[in-house]
C-alpha positions as CSV (number, residue, x, y, z in Angstrom):
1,X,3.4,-19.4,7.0
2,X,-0.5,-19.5,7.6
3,X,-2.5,-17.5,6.7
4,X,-2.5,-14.0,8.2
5,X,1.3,-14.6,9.5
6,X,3.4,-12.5,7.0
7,X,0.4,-9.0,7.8
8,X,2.4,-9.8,11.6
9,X,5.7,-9.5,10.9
10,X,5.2,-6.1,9.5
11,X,3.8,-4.4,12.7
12,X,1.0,-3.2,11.4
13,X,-0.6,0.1,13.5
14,X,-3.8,1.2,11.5
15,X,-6.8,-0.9,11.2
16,X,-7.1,-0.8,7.5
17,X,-5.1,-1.8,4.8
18,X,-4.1,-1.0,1.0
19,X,-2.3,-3.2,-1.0
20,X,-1.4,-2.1,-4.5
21,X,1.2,-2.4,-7.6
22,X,2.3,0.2,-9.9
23,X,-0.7,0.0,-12.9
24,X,-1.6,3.4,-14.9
25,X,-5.0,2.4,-12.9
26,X,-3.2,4.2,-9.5
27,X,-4.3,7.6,-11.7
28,X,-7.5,6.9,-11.4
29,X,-8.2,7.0,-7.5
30,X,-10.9,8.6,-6.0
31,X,-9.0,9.8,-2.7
32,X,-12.6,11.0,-1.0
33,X,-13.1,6.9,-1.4
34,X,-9.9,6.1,0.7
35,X,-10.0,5.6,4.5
36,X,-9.1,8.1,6.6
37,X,-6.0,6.7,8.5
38,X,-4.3,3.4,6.9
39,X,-1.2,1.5,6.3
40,X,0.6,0.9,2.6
41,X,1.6,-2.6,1.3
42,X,3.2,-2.0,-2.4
43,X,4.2,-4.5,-5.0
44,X,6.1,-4.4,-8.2
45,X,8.4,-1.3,-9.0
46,X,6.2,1.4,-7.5
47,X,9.7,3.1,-6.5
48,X,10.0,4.2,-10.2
49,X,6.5,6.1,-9.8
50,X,7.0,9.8,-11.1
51,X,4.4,11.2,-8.2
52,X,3.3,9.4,-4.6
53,X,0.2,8.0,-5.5
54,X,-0.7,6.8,-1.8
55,X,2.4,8.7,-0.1
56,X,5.4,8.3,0.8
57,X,4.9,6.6,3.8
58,X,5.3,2.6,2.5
59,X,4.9,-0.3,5.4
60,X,6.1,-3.1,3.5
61,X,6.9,-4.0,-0.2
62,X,7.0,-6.8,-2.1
63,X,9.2,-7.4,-5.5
């Protein structure tokens, strides 16, 4: 795929992005830092995550 190609596929509707894993770091975010309207990519085995860090609302996932 080149580069940009695989963001397509998942029909992406907000103009920013977040991409994160599952790290204790996730407890550390500031959410007055976070844009106001975005979509969620997640990695690893966020699905085991005891609270919603960024919601439940998850575009894509990667394993």
């Amino acid at each position: 795929m080149q580069k940009n190609e695989i963001l397509k596929t998942f029909n992406r509707t907000k103009d920013k992005l977040i991409v994160a894993g599952n790290g204790p770091s996730l407890g550390n975010i500031d959410y007055t830092r976070m844009p106001e309207d975005y979509d969620v990519f997640r990695c690893n085995q966020f699905y085991f995550e005891d609270k919603y860090f960024l919601g439940k609302k998850v575009k894509a996932f990667f394993a």
